[in-house]
C-alpha positions in Angstrom: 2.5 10.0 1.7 1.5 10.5 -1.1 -1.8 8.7 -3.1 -0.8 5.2 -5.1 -2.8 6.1 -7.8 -1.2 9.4 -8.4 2.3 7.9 -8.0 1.6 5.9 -11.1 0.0 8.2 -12.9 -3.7 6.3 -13.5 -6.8 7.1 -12.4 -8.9 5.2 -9.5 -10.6 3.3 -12.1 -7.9 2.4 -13.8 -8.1 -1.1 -15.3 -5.0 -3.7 -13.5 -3.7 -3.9 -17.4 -3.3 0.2 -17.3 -1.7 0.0 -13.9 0.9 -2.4 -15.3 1.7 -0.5 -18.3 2.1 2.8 -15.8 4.3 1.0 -13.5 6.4 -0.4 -16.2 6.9 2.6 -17.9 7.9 4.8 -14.7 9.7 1.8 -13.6 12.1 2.2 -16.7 12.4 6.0 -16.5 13.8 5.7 -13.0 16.0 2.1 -13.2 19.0 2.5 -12.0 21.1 2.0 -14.8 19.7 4.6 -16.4 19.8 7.6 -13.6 23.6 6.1 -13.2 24.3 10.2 -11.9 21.3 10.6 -9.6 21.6 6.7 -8.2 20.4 7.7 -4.8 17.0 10.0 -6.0 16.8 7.3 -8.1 16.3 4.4 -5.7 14.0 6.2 -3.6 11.7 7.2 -6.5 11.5 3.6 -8.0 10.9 2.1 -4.5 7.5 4.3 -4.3 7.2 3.1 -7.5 7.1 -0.1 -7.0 5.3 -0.3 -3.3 2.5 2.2 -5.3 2.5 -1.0 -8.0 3.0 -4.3 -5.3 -0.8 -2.8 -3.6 -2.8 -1.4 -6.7 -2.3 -4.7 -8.4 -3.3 -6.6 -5.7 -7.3 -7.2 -5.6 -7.1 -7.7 -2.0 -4.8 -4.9 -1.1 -6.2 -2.9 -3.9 -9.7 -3.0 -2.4 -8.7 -2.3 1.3 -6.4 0.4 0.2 -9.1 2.2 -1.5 -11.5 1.7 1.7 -9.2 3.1 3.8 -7.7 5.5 1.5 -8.2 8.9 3.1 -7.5 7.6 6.2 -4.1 6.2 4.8 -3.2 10.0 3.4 -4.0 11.9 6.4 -1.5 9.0 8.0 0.2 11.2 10.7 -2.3 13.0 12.3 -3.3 12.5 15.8 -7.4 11.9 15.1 -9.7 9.5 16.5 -10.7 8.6 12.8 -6.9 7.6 12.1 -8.1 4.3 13.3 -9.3 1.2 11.6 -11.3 -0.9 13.7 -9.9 -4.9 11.8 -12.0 -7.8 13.0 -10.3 -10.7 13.5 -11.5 -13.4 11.2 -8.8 -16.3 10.0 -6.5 -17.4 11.8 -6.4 -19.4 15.4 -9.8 -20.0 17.3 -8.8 -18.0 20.2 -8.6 -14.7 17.7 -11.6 -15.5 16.3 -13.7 -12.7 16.5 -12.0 -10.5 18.5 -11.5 -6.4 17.1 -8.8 -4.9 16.9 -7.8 -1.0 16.3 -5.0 0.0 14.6 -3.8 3.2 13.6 -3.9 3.9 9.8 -0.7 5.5 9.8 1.2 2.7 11.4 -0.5 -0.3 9.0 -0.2 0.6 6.0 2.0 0.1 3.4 1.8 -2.8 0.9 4.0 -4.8 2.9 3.0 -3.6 6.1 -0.8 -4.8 5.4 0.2 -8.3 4.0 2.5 -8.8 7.2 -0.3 -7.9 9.2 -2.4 -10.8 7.5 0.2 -13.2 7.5 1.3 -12.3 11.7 -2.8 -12.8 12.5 -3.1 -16.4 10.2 0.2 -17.3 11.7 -0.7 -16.6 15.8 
């Protein structure tokens, strides 16, 4: 995997108006329409793209993926530290509380993460 902020191009400080204006322009480059003869590299580039966009311009997913950054790019590696110890605290009364470990390389991606959220409000 590799890092969000290197996918589009910005620095970690980057401002969320720079990360727009990087995602938009990459987004272009690699549209469909125009890589018409290279459709499939395409496709897969652009959805990196725009997963690398959907968390950096979230504050919330923003600010967890740079806590847990490292820990997202070792991703597949077998290490005790490859865990993220989540407490539990919206959602029902009977998760209140409780912690739960999950391994980095399973959790995250944009989606992934905001699934995660929505699965624990929704128990």
């Amino acid at each position: 995997m590799k890092c969000y902020y290197e996918t589009l191009g910005v620095e970690r400080s980057a401002t969320g108006e720079e990360i727009k204006k990087a995602h938009r322009k990459l987004a272009l480059r690699w549209h469909l329409i125009k890589t018409k003869d290279n459709a499939e590299e395409a496709h897969r580039v652009y959805q990196v793209i725009q997963e690398a966009y959907d968390c950096l311009s979230d504050p919330q997913e923003r600010a967890f993926y740079d806590k847990h950054r490292e820990q997202i790019l070792r991703g597949g590696s077998d290490h005790k530290d490859n865990e993220i110890n989540v407490m539990v605290s919206t959602g029902p009364p009977l998760l209140m509380g409780m912690m739960i470990v999950i391994r980095a390389s399973t959790l995250f991606t944009a989606t992934c993460s905001r699934e995660f959220r929505r699965k624990i409000r929704g128990m």
